[in-house]
Structures are given as structure tokens and as C-alpha cells.
Backbone as a ProteinNet text record, in pm:
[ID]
protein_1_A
[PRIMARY]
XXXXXXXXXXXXXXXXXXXXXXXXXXXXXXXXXXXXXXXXXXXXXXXXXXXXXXXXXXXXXXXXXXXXXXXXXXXXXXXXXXXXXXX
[TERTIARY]
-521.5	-384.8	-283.6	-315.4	-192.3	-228.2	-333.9	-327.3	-229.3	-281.5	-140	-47.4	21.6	182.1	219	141.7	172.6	164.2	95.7	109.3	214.8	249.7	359.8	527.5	474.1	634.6	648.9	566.3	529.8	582.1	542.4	535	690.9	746	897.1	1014.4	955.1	1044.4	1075.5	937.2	891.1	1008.5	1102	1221.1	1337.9	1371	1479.6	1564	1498.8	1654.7	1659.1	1636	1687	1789	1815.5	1988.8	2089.9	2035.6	2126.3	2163.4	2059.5	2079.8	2185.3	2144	2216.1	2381.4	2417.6	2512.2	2602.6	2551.8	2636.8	2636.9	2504.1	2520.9	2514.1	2526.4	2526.1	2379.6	2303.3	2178.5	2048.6	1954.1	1784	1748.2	1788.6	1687.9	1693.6	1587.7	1548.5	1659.2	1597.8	1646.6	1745.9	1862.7	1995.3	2092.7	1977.7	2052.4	1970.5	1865.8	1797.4	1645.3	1557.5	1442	1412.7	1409	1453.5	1353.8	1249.7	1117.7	1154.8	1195.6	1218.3	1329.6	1465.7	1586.4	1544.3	1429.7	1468.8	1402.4	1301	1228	1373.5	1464.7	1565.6	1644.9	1679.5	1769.4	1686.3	1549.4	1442.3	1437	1391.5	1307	1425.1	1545.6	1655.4	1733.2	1794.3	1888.2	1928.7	1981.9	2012	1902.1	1755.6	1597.9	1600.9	1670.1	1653.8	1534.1	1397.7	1255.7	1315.6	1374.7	1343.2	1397.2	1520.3	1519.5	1439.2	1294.1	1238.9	1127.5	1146.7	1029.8	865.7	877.2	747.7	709.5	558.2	489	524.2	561.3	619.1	472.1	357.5	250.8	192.1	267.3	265.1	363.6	467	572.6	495.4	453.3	407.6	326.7	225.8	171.9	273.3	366.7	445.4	582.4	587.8	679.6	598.7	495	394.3	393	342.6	294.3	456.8	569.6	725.6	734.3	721.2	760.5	698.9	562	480.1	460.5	474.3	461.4	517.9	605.9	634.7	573.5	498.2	493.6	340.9	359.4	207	122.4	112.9	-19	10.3	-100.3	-60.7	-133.7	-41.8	-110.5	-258.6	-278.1	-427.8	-517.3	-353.1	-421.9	-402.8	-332.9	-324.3	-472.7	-467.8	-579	-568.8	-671.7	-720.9	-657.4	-592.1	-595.7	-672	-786.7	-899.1	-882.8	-906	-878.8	-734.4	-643.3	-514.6	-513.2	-654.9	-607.5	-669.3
1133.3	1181	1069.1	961.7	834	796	791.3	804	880.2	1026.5	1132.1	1114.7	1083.1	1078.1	901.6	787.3	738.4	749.7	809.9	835.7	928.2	1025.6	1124.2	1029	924.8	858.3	769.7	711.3	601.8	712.6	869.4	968.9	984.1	978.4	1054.9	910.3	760.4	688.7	626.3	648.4	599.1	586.9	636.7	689.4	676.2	589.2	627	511.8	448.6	335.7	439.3	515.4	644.1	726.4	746.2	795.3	645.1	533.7	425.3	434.1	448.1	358	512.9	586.4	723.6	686	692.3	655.2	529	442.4	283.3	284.4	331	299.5	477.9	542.5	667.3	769	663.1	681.8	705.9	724.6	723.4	669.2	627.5	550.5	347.6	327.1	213.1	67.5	161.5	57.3	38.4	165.3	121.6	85.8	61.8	-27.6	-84.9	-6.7	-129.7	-103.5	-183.8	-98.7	-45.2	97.3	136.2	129.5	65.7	70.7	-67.4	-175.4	-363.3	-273.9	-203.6	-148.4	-117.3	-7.7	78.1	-47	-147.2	-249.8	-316.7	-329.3	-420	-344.9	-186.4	-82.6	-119.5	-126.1	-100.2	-209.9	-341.5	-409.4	-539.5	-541.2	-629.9	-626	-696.3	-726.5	-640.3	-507.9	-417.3	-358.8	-378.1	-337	-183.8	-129.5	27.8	108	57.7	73.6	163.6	38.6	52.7	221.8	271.2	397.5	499.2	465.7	608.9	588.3	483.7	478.5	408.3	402.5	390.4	234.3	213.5	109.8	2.8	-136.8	-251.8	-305.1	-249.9	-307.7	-287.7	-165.9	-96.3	-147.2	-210	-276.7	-330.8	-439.7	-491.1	-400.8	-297.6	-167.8	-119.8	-74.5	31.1	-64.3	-181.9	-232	-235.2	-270.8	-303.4	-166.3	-37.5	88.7	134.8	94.9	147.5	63	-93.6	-208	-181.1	-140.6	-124.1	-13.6	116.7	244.5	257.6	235.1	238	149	9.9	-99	-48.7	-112.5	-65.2	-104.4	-246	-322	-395.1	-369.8	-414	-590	-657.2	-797.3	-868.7	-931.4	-955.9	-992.5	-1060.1	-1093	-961.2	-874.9	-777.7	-740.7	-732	-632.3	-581.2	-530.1	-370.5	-301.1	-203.7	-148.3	-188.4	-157.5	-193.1	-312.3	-429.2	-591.3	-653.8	-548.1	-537.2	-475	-427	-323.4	-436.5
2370.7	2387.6	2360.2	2400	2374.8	2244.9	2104.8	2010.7	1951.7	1979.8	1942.7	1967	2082.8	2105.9	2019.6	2046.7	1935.6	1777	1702.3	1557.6	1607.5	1717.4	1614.4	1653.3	1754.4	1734.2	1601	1538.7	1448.3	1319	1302	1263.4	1248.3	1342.5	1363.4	1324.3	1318.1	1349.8	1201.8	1126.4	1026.6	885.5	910.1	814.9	897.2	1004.7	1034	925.8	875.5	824.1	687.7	670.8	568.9	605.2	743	775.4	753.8	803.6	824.1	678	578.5	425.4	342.3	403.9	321.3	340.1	503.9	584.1	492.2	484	430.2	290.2	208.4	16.1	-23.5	63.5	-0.8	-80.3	-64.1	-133.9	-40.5	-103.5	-60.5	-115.7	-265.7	-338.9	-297.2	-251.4	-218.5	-335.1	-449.8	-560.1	-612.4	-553.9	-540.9	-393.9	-312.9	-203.9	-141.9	-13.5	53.6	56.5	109	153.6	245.8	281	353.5	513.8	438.3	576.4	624.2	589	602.7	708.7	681.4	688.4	805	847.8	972.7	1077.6	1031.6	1113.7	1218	1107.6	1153.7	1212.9	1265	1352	1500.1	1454.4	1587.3	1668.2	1575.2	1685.8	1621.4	1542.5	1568.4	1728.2	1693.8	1815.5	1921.4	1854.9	1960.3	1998.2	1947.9	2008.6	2040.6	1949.4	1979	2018.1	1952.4	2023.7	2142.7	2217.2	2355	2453.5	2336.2	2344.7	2360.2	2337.6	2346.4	2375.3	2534.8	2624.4	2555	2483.4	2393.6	2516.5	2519.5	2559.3	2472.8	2521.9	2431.2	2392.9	2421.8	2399.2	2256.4	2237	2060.7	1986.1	2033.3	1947	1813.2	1846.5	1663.4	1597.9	1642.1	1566.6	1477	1571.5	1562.5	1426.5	1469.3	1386.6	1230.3	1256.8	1102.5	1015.7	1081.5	1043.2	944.7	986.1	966.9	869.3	860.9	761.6	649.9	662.5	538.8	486.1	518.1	508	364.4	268.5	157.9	57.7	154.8	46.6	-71.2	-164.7	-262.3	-217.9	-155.8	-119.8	54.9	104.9	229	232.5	385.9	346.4	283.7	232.4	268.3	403.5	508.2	623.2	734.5	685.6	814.7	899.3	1023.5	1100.8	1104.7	1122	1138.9	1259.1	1341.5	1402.1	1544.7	1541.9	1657	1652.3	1608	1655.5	1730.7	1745.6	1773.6	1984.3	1994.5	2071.2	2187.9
[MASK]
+++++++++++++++++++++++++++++++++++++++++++++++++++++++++++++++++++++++++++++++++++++++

């Protein structure tokens, strides 16, 4: 059950710097303004730590920040872990 309710917040959050980026350059497309997954990393877990809005366990923070940052990218790090070595 705490699998599920985390993928469907990771699920739901995964796009938010896509209202911010629509909002400020008018666009969706990444390549005429920002990226929009780097974009929503920096609404969440920048300064004003919006995360913290929606109760989520801070213990999933870097999951939850990685799964959002990279979710668009082509290739993920070479050093990232796995999931399970995290937990």
C-alpha cells in the first residue's frame, strides 16, 4: 500500500513544473524555454520546499526528487541506484 500511494504521488507530481513553465514562457515545449522535470525539481525541493505540502514522508524526498528530475531525461546516470539499495 505505501508503494502505491507513493508511485501515484511521484505519478501526480511528476509534471508539475509544466503549469509553472506554461504560466512564465507560454509554452510546453522544453526547447523553447525550460526543462521542465530539472523545473518542477526546483518548485519542490528549492527553497520554498513545497514537497512539504502534501504530507509525503521526507524519507522519500531524494526517490521522489530523482524519479521527477529524470523522468524526461534519455539516459539515466551511470551511477544511479537502484530503488531497493535506497530503501
Amino acid at each position: 500500500e505505501a508503494e502505491v500511494s507513493l508511485a501515484w504521488s511521484m505519478g501526480m507530481l511528476h509534471d508539475i513544473g509544466r503549469f509553472e513553465q506554461c504560466k512564465r514562457y507560454d509554452t510546453f515545449n522544453d526547447s523553447q524555454s525550460i526543462n521542465h522535470a530539472e523545473f518542477g525539481c526546483e518548485l519542490l525541493f528549492g527553497q520554498d520546499m513545497l514537497i512539504k505540502r502534501f504530507g509525503i514522508d521526507e524519507g522519500y524526498y531524494k526517490l521522489i526528487h530523482d524519479a521527477i528530475f529524470y523522468h524526461s531525461s534519455y539516459r539515466l546516470p551511470d551511477d544511479m541506484d537502484a530503488v531497493e539499495e535506497r530503501e
